[in-house]
PyMOL Python script that loads the backbone (N, CA, C, O; Angstrom):
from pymol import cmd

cmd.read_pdbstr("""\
ATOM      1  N   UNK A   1     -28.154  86.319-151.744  1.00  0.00           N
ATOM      2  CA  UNK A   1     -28.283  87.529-150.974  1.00  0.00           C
ATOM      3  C   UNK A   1     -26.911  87.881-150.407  1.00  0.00           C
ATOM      4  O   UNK A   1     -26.124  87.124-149.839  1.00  0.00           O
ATOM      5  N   UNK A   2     -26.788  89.105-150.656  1.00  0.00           N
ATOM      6  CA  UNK A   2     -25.398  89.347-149.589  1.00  0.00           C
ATOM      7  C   UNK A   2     -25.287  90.319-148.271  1.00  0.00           C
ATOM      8  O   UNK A   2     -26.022  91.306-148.244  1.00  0.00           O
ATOM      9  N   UNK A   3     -24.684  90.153-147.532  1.00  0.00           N
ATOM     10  CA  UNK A   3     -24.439  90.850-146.400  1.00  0.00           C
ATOM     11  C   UNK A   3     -23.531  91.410-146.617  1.00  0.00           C
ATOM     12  O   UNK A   3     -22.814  91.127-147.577  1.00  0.00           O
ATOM     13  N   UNK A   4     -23.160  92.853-145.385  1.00  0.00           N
ATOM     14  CA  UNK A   4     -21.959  93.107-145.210  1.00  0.00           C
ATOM     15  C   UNK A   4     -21.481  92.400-144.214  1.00  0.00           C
ATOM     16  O   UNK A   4     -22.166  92.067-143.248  1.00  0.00           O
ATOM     17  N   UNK A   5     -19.410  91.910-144.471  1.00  0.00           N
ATOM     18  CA  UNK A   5     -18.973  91.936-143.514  1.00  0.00           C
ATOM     19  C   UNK A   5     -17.743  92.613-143.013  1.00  0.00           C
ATOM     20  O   UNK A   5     -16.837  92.536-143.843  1.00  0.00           O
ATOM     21  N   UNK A   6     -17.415  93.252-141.922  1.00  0.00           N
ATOM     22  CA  UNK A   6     -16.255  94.323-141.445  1.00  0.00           C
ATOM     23  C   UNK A   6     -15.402  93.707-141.972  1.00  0.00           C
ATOM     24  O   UNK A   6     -14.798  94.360-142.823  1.00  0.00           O
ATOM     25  N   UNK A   7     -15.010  92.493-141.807  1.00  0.00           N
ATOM     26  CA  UNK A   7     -13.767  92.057-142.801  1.00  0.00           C
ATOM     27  C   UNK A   7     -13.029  91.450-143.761  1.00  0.00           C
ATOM     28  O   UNK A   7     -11.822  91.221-143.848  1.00  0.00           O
ATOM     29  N   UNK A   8     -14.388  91.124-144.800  1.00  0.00           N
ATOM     30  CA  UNK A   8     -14.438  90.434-146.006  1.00  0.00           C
ATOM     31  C   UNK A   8     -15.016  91.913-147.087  1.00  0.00           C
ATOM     32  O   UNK A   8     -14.784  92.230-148.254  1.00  0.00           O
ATOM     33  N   UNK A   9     -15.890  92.554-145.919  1.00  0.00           N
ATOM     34  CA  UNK A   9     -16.662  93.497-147.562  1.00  0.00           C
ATOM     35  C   UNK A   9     -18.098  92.280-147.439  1.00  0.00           C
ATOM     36  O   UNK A   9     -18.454  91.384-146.674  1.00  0.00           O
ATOM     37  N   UNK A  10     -18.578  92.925-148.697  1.00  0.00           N
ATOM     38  CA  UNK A  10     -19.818  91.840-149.129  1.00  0.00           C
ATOM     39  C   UNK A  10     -19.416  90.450-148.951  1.00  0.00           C
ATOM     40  O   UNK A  10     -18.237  90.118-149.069  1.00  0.00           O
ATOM     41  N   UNK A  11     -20.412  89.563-148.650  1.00  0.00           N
ATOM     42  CA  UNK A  11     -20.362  88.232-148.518  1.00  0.00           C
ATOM     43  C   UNK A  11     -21.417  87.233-149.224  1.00  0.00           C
ATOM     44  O   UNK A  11     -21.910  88.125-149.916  1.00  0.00           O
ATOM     45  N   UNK A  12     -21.738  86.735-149.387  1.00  0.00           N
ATOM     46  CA  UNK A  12     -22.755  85.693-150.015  1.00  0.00           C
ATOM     47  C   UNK A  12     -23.178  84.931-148.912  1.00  0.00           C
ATOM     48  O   UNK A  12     -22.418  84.176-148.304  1.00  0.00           O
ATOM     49  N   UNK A  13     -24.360  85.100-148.631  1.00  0.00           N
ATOM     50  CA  UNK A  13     -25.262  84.878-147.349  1.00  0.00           C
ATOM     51  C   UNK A  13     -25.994  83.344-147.702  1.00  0.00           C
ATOM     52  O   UNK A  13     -26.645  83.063-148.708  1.00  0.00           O
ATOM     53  N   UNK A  14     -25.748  82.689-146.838  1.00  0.00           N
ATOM     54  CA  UNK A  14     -26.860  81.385-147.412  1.00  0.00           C
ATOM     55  C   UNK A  14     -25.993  80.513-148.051  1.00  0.00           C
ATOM     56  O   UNK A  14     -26.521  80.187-149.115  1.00  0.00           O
ATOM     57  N   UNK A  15     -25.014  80.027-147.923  1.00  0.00           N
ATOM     58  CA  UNK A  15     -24.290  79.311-148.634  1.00  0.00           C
ATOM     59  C   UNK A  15     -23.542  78.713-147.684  1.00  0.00           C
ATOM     60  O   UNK A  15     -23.046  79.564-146.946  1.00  0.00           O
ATOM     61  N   UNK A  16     -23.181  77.342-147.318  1.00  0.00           N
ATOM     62  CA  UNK A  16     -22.708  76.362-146.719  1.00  0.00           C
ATOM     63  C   UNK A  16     -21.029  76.878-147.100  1.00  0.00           C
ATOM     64  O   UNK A  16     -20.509  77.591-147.958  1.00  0.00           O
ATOM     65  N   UNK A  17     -20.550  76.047-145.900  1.00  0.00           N
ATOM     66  CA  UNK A  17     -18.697  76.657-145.830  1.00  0.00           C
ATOM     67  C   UNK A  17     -17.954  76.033-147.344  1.00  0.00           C
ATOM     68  O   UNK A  17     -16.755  76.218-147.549  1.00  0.00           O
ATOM     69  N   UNK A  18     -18.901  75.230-148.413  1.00  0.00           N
ATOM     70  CA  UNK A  18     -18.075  74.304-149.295  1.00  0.00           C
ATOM     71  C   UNK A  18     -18.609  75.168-150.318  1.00  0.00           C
ATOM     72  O   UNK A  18     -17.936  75.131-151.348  1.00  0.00           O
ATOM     73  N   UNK A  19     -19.683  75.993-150.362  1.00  0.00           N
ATOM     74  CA  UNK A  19     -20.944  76.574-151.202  1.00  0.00           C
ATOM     75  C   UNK A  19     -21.212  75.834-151.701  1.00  0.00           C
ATOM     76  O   UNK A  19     -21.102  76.080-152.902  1.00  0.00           O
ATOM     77  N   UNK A  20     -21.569  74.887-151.508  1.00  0.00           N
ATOM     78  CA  UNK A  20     -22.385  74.077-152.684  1.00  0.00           C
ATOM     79  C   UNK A  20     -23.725  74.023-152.842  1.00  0.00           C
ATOM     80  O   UNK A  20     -24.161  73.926-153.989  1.00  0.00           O
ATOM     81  N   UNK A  21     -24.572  74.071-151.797  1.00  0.00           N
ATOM     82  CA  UNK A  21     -25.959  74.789-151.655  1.00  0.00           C
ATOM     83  C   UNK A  21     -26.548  75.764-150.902  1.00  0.00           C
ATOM     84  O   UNK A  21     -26.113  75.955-149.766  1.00  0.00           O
ATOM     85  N   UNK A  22     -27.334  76.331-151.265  1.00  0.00           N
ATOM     86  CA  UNK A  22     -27.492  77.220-150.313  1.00  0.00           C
ATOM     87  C   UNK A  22     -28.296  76.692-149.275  1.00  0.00           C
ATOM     88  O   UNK A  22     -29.071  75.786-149.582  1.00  0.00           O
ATOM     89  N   UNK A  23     -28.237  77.328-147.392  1.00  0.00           N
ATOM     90  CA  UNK A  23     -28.813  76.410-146.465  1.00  0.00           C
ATOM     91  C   UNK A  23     -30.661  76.992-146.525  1.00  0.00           C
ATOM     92  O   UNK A  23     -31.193  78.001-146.988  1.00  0.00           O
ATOM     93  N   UNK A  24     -31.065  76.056-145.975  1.00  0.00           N
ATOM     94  CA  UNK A  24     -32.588  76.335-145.634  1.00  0.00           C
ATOM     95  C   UNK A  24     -32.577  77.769-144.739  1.00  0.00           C
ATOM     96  O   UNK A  24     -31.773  78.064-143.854  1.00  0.00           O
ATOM     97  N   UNK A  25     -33.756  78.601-145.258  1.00  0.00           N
ATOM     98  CA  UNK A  25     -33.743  79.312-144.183  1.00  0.00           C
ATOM     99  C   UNK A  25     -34.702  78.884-143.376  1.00  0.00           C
ATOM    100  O   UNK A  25     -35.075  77.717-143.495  1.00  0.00           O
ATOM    101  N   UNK A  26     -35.259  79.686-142.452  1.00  0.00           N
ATOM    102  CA  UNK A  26     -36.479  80.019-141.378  1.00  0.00           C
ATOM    103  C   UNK A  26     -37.716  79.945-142.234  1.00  0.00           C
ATOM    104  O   UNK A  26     -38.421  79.012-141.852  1.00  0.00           O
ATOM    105  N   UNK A  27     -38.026  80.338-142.850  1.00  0.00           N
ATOM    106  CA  UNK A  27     -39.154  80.953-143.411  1.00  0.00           C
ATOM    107  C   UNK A  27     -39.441  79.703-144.548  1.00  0.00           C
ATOM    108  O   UNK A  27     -40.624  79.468-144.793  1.00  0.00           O
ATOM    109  N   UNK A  28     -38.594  79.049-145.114  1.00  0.00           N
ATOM    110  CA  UNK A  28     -38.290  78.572-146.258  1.00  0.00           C
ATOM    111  C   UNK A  28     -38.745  76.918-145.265  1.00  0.00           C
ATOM    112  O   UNK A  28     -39.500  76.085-145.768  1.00  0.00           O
ATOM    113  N   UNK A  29     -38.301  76.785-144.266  1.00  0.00           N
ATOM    114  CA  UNK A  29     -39.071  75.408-143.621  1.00  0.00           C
ATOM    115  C   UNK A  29     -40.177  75.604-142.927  1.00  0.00           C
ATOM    116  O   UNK A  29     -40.956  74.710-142.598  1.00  0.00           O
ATOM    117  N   UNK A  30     -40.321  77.092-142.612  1.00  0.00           N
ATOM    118  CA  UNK A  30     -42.085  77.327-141.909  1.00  0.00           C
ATOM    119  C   UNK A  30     -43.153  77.076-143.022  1.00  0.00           C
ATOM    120  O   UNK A  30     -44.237  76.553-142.762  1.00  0.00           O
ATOM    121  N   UNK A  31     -42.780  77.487-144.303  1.00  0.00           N
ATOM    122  CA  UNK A  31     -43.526  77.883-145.432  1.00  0.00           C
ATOM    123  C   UNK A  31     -43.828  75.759-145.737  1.00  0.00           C
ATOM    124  O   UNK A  31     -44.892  75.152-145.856  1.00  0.00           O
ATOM    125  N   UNK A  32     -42.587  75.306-145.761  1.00  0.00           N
ATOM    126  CA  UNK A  32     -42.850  73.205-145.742  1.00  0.00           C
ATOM    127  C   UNK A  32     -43.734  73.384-144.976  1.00  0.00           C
ATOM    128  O   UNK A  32     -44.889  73.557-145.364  1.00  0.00           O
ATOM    129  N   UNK A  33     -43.402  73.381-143.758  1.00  0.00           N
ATOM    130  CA  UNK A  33     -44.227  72.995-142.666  1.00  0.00           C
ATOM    131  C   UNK A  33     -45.794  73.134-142.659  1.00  0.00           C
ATOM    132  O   UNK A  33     -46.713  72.445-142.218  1.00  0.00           O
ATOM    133  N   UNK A  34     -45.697  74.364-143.361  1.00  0.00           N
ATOM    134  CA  UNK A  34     -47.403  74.792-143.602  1.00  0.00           C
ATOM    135  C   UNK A  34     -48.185  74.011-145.080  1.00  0.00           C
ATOM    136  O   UNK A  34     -49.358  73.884-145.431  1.00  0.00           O
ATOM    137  N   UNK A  35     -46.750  73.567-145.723  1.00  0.00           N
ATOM    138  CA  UNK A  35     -47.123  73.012-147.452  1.00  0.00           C
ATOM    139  C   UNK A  35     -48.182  71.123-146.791  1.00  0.00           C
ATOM    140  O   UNK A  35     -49.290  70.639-147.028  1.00  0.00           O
ATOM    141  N   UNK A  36     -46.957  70.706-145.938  1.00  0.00           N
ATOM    142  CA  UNK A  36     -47.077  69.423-145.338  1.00  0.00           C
ATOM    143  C   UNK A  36     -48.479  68.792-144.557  1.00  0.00           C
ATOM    144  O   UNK A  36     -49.116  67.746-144.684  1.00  0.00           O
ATOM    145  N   UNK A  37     -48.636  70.305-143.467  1.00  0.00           N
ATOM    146  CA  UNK A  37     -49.765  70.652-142.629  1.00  0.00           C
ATOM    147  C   UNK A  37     -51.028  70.420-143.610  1.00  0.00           C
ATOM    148  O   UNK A  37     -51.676  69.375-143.679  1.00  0.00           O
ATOM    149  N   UNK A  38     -51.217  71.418-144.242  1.00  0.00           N
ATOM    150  CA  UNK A  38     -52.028  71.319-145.675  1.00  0.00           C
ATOM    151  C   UNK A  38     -52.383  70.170-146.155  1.00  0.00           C
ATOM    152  O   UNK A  38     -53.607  70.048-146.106  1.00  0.00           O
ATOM    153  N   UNK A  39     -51.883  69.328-146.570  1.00  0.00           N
ATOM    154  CA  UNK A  39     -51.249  68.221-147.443  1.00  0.00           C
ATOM    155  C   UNK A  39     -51.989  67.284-146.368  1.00  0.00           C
ATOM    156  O   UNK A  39     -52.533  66.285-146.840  1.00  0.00           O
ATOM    157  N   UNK A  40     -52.053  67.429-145.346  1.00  0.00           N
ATOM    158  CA  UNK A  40     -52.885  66.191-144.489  1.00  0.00           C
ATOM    159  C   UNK A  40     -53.748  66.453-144.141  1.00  0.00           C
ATOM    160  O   UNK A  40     -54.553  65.525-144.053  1.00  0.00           O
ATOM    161  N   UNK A  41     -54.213  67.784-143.713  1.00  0.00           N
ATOM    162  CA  UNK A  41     -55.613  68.394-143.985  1.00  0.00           C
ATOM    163  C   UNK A  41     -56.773  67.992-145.381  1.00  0.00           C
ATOM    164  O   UNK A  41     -57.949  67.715-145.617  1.00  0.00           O
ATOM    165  N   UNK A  42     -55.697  68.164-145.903  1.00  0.00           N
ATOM    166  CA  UNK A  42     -56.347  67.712-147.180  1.00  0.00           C
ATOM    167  C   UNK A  42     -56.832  66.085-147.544  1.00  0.00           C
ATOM    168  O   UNK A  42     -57.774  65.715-148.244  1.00  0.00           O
ATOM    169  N   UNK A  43     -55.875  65.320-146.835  1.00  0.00           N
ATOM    170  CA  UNK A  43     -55.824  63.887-147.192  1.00  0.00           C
ATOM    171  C   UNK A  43     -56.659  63.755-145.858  1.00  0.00           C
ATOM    172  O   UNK A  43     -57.297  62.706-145.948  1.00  0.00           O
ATOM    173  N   UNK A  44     -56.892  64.320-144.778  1.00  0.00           N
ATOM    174  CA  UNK A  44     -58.124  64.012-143.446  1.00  0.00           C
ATOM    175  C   UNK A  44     -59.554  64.282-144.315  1.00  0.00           C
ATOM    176  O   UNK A  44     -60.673  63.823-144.085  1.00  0.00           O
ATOM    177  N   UNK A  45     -59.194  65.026-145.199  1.00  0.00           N
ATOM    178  CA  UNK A  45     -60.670  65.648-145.526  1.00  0.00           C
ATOM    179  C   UNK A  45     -61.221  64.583-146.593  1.00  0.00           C
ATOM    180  O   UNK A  45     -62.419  64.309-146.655  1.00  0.00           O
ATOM    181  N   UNK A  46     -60.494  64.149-147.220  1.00  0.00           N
ATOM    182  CA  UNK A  46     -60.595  63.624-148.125  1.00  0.00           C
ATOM    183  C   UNK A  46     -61.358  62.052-147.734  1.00  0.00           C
ATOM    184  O   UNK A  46     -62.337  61.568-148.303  1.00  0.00           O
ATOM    185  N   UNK A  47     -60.731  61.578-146.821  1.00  0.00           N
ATOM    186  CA  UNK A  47     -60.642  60.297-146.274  1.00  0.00           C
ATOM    187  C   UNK A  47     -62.183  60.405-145.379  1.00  0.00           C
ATOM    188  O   UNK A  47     -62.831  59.360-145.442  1.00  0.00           O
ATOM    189  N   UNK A  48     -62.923  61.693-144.451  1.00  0.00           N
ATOM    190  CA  UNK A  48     -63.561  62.142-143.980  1.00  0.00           C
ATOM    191  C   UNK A  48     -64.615  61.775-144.908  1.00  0.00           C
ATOM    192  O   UNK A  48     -65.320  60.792-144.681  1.00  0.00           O
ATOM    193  N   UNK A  49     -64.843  62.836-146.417  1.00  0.00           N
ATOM    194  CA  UNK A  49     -65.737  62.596-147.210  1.00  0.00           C
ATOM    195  C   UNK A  49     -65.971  61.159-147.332  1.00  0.00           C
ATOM    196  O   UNK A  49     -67.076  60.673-147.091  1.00  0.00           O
ATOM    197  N   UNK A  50     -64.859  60.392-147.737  1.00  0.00           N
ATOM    198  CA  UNK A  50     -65.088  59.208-148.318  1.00  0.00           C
ATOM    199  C   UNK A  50     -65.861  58.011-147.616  1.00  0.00           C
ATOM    200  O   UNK A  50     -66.347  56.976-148.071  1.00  0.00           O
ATOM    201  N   UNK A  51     -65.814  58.366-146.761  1.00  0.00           N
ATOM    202  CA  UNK A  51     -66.399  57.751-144.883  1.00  0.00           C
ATOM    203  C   UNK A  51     -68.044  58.399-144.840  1.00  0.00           C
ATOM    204  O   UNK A  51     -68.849  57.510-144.560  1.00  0.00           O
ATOM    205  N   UNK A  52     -68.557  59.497-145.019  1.00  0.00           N
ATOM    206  CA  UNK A  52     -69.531  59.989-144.753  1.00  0.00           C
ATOM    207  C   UNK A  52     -70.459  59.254-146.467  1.00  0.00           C
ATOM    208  O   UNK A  52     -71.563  58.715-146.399  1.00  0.00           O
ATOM    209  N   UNK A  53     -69.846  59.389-147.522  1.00  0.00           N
ATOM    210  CA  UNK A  53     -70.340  59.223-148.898  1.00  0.00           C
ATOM    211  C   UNK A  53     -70.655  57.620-148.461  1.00  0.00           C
ATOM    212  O   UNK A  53     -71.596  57.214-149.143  1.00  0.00           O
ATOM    213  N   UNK A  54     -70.250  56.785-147.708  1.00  0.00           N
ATOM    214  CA  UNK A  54     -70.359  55.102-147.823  1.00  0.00           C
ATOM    215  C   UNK A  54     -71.324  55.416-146.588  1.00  0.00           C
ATOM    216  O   UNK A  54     -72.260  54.646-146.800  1.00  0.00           O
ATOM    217  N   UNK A  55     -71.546  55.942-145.707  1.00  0.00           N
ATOM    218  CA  UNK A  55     -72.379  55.670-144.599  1.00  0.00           C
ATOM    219  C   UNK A  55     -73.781  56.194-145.852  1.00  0.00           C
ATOM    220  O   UNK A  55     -74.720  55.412-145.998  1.00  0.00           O
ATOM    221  N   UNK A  56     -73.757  57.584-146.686  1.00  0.00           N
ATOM    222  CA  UNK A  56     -74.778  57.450-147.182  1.00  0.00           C
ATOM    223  C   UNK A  56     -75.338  56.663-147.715  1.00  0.00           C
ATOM    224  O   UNK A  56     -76.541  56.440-147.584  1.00  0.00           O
ATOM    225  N   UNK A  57     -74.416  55.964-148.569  1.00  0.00           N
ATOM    226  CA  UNK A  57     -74.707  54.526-149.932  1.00  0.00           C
ATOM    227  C   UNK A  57     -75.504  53.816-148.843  1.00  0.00           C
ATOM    228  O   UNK A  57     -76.730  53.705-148.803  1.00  0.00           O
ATOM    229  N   UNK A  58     -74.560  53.325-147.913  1.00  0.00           N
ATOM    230  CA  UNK A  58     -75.009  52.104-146.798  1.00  0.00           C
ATOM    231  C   UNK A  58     -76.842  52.666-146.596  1.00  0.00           C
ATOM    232  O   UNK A  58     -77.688  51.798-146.814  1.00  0.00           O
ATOM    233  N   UNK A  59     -77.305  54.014-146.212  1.00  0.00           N
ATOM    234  CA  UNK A  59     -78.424  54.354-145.583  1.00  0.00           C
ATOM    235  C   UNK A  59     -79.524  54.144-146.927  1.00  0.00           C
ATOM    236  O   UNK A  59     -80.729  53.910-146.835  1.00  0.00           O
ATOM    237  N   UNK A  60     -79.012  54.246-147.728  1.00  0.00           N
ATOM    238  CA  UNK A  60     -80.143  54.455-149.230  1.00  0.00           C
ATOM    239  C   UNK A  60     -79.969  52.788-149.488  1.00  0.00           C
ATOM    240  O   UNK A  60     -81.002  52.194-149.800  1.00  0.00           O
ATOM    241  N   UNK A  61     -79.185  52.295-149.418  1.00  0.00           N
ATOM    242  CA  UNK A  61     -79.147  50.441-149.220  1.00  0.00           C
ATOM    243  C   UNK A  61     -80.414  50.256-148.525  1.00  0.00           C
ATOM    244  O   UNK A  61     -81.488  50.049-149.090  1.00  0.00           O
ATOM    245  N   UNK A  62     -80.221  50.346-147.218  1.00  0.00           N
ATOM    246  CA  UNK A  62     -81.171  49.893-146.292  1.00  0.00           C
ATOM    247  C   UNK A  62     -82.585  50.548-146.538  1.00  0.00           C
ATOM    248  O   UNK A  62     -83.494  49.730-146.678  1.00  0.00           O
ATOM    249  N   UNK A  63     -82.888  51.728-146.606  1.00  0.00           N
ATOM    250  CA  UNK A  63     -84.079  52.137-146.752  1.00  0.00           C
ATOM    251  C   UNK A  63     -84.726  51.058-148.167  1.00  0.00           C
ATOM    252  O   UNK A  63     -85.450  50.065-148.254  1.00  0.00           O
ATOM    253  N   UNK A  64     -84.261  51.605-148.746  1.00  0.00           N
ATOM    254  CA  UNK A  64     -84.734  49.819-150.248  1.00  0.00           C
ATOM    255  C   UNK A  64     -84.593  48.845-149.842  1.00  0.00           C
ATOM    256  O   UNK A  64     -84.958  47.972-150.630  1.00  0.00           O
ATOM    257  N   UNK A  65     -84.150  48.426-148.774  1.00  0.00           N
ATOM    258  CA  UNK A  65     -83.892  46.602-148.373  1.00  0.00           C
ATOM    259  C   UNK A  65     -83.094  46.043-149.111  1.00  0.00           C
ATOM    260  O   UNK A  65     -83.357  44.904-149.498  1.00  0.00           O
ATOM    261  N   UNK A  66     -82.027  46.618-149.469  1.00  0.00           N
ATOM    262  CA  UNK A  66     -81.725  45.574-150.193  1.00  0.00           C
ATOM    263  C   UNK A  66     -80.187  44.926-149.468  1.00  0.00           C
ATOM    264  O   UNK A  66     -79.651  43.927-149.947  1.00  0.00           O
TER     265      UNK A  66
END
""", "prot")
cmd.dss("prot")
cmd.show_as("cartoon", "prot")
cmd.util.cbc("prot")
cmd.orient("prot")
């Protein structure tokens, strides 16, 4: 992306003083943040089911006696 600047002209926006990568923006670590958030939501839910599915096994155990 480029900007203007008063005393370069265009510039190349996002690029570290060596350019070698371009830096993270704002949006670009909110957007992680929400990938990550997700990502353990997912692994709570998961772990949740897996907890409720063994209390069932366990209840259909017991009702048969066994």
């Amino acid at each position: 992306m480029q900007k203007w600047n008063a005393e370069a002209g265009y510039e190349e926006v996002g690029l570290r003083q060596d350019n070698s990568e371009p830096r993270t923006t704002d949006r670009e670590c909110s957007e992680r943040v929400r990938e990550k958030e997700a990502a353990a939501a997912v692994a709570a839910a998961a772990e949740k089911y897996a907890l409720v599915k063994q209390a069932h096994a366990a209840a259909r155990r017991a009702e048969k006696g066994e």
